[in-house]
C-alpha positions as CSV (number, residue, x, y, z in Angstrom):
1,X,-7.6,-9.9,13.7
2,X,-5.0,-7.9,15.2
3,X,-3.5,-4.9,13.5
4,X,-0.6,-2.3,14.7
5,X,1.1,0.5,12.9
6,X,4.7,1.7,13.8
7,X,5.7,5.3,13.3
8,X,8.6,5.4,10.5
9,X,11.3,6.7,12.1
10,X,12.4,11.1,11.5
11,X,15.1,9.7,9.1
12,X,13.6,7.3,7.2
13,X,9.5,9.3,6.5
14,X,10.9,10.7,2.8
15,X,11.0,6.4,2.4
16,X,8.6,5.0,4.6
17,X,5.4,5.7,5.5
18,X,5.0,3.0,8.6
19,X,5.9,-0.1,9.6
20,X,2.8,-2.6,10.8
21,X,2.1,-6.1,12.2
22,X,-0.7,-7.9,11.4
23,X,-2.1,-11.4,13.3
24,X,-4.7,-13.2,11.2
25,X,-6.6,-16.6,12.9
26,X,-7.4,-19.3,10.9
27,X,-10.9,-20.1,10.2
28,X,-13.1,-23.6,10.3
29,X,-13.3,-22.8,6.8
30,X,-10.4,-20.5,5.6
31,X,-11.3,-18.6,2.4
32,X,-9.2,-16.0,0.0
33,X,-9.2,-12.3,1.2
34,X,-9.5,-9.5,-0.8
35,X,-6.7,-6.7,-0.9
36,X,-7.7,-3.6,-2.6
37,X,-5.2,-0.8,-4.2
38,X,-4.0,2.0,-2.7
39,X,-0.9,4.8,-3.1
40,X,1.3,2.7,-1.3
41,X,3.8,-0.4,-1.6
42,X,4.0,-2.9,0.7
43,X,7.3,-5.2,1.5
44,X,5.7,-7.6,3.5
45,X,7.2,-10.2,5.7
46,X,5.2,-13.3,6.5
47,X,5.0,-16.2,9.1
48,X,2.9,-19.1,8.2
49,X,1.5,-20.4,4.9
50,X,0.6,-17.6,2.3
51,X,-0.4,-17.9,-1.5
52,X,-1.4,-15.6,-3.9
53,X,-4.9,-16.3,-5.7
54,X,-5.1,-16.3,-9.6
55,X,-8.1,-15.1,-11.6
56,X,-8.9,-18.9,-12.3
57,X,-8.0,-20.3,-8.6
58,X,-4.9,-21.1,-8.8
59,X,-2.1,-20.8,-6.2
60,X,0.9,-19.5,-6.2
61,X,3.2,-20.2,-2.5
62,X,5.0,-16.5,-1.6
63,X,8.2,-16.2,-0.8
64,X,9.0,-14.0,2.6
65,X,9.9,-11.3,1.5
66,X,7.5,-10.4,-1.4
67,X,6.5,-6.7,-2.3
68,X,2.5,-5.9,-2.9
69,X,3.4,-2.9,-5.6
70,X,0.8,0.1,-6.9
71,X,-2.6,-2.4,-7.9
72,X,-4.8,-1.3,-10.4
73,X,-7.2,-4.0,-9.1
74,X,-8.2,-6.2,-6.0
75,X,-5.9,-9.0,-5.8
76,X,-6.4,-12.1,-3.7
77,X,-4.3,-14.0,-1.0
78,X,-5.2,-17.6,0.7
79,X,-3.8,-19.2,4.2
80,X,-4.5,-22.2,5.6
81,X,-3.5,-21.0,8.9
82,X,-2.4,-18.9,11.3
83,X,-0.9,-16.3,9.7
84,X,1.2,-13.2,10.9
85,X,2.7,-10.4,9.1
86,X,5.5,-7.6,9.4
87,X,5.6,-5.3,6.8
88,X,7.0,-2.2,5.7
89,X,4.6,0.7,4.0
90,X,6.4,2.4,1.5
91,X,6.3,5.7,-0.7
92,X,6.3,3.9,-4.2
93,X,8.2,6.9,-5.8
94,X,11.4,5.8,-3.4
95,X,11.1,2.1,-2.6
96,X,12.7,0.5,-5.2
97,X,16.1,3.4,-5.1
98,X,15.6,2.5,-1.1
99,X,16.2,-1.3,-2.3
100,X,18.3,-0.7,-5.3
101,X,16.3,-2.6,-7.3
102,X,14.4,-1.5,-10.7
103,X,11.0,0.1,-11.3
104,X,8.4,-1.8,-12.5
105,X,4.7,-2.0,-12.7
106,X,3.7,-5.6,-11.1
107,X,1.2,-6.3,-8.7
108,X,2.6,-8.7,-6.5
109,X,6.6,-8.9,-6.9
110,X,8.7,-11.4,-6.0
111,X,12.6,-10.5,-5.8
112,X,15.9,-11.6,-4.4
113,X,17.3,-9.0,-2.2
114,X,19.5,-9.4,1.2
115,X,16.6,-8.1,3.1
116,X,15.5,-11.3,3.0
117,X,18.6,-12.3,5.4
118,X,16.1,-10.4,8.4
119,X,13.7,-13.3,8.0
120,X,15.5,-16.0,11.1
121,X,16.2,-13.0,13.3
122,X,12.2,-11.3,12.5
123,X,10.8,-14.9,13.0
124,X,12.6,-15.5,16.7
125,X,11.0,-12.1,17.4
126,X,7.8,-13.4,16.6
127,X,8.1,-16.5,18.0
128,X,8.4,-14.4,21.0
129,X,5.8,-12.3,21.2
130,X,8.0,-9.2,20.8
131,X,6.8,-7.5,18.2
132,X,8.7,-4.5,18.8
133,X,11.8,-6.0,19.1
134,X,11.4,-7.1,15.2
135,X,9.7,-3.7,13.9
136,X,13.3,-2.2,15.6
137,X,15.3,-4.7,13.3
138,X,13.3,-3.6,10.3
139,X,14.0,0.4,11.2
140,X,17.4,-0.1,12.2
141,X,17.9,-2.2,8.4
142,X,15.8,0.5,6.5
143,X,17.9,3.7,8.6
144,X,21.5,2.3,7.3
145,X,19.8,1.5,4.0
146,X,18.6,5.1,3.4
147,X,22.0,6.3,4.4
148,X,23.5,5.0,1.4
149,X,21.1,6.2,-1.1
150,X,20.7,9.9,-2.5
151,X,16.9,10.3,-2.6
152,X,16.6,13.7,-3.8
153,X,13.9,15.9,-2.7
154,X,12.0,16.7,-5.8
155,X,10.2,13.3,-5.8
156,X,9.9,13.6,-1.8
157,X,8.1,17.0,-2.2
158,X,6.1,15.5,-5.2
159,X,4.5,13.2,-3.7
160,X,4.1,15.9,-0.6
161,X,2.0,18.1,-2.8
162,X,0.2,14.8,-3.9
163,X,-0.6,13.5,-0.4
164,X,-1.6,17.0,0.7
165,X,-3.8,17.6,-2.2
166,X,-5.8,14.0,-1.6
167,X,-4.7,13.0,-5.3
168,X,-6.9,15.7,-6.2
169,X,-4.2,17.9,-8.2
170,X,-2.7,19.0,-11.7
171,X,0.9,17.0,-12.9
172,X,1.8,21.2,-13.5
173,X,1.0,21.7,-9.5
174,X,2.7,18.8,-8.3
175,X,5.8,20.0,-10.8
176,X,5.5,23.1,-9.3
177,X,5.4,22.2,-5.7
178,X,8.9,20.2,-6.4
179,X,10.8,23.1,-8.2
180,X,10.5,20.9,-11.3
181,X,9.6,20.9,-15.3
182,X,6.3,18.8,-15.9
183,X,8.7,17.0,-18.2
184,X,11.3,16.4,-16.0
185,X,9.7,15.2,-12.5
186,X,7.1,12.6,-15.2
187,X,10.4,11.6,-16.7
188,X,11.9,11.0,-12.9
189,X,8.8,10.0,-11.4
190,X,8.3,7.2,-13.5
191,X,11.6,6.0,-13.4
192,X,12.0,5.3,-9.9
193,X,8.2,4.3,-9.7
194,X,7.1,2.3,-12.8
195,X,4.0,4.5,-12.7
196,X,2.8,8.1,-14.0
197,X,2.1,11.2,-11.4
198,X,-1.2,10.8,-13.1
199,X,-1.3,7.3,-12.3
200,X,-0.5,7.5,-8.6
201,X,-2.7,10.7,-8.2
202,X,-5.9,8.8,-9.5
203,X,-4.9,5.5,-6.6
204,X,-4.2,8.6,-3.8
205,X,-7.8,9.4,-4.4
206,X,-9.4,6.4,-4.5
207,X,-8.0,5.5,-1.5
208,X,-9.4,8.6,0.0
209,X,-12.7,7.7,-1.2
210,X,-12.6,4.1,0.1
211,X,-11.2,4.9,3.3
212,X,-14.3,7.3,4.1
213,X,-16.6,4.9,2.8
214,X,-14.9,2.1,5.3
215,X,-15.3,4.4,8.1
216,X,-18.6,6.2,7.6
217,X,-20.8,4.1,5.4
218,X,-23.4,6.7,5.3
219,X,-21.2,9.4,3.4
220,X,-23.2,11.2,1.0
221,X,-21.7,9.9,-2.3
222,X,-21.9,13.4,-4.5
223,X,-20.5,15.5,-1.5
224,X,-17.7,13.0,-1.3
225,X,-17.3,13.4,-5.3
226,X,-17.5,17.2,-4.7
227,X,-14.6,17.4,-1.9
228,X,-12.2,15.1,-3.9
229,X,-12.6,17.1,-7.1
230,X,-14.0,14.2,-9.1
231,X,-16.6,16.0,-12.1
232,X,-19.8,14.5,-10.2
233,X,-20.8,11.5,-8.5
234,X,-21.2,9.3,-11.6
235,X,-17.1,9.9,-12.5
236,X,-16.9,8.7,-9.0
237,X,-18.4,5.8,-9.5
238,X,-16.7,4.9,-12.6
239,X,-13.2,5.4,-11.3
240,X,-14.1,3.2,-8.3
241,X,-15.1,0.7,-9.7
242,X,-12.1,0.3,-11.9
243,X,-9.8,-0.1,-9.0
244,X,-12.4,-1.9,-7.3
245,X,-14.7,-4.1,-9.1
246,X,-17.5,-2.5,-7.4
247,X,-19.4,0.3,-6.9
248,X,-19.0,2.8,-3.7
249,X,-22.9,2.4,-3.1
250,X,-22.5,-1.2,-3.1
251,X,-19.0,-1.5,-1.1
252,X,-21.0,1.0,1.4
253,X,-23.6,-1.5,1.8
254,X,-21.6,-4.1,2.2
255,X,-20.1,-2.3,5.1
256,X,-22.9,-1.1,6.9
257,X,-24.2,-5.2,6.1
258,X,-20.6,-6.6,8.5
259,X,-19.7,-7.6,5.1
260,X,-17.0,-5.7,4.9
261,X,-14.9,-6.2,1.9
262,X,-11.6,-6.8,3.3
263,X,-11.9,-9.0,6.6
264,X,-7.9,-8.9,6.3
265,X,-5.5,-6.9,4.8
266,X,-2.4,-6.0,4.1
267,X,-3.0,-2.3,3.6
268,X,-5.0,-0.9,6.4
269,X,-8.2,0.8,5.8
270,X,-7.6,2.9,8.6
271,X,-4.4,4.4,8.0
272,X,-2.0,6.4,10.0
């Protein structure tokens, strides 16, 4: 599997956290792969066959472009092939004013947007091998995009303070760092995002959580608990599991075993 991050462009990083490409081989034997939640939303871009898994094995063919949203659970993708991907990590508290489209809370969304026109002129590219000639057409779409729209900056230095603070921080904090009422940046916040501060907090940790886990198996558990401000290592546990059907001593394992939970992803353990 191949996997390269883009830098978001000066402009466009109160939108965007990255742009990425992603190469995934087919197998003898292709199986579903496991994508786990995180703070981020994901338009994704694909080129090949891709399906989205239900809880009782059905499949359901994606469209190109789809958005992965905030998850509050693993969800599960299938290819029978060669598969490659261009995608497009976003903030979720400004992607859908960035795309003029309306909040909402689903996990895998599929929408009708003129984004979608990029598709011919992104699949030449890949054709091509020139991956950073398409990544360029997705900046230079997103730059005249965010031109048009008035993202104000009390949701930009929200999530800031959020980012900053790991997920580990008070709604009155996060209000505070953007100049806000706790009334006013929930009732904003969840209007442009579908979700709660609270709700987006929680993901920001548990990603912080997972991603230490992915890289250093060995972490000590109940220091990890301590650093992130979780009560001990048992409320830990509990939240992880909720967002990830497993437990971190388990999903450690698993790593330190080559079994590593997400043999392919759309949102990269090892983030920028």
């Amino acid at each position: 599997m191949l996997h390269n991050e883009f830098e978001s462009p000066e402009e466009l990083r109160d939108t965007i956290k990255c742009f990425w490409y992603n190469c995934r081989e087919a197998g003898e034997q292709p199986s579903p792969y496991e994508v786990m939640p995180d703070g981020y939303t994901e338009i994704i871009f694909h080129f090949g066959e891709l399906y989205s898994v239900a809880p009782n094995g059905d499949l359901q063919s994606l469209p190109s472009p789809f958005m992965v949203g905030l998850l509050n659970q693993p969800v599960f993708f299938y290819s029978p092939q060669r598969l490659e991907i261009i995608a497009v990590r976003c903030f979720p508290w400004t992607v859908f004013d960035l795309l003029g489209l309306p909040s909402n809370k689903d996990s895998v969304r599929i929408f009708e947007h003129p984004v979608a026109k990029l598709q011919g002129i992104l699949r030449e590219h890949i054709a091509a091998g020139n991956i950073a000639a398409a990544i360029a057409v997705l900046k230079q779409y997103f730059l005249e995009a965010r031109s048009h729209v008035a993202t104000g900056s009390m949701l930009f230095k929200a999530g800031v303070a959020m980012r900053k603070a790991n997920g580990n921080i008070p709604v009155s904090e996060v209000a505070a760092a953007a100049h806000a009422t706790v009334r006013t940046l929930e009732r904003n916040f969840k209007q442009s995002s579908g979700h709660t501060v609270k709700d987006v907090s929680a993901l920001i940790r548990f990603e912080q959580v997972r991603n230490q886990l992915w890289r250093n198996p060995d972490t000590n558990i109940a220091g990890l608990a301590h650093e992130l401000g979780y009560t001990d290592q048992s409320h830990l546990s509990r939240e992880f599991k909720r967002y990830s059907g497993t437990t971190p001593a388990a999903f450690a394992r698993n790593v330190k075993k080559g079994l590593r939970v997400v043999p392919y992803n759309f949102v990269a353990f090892i983030q920028s």
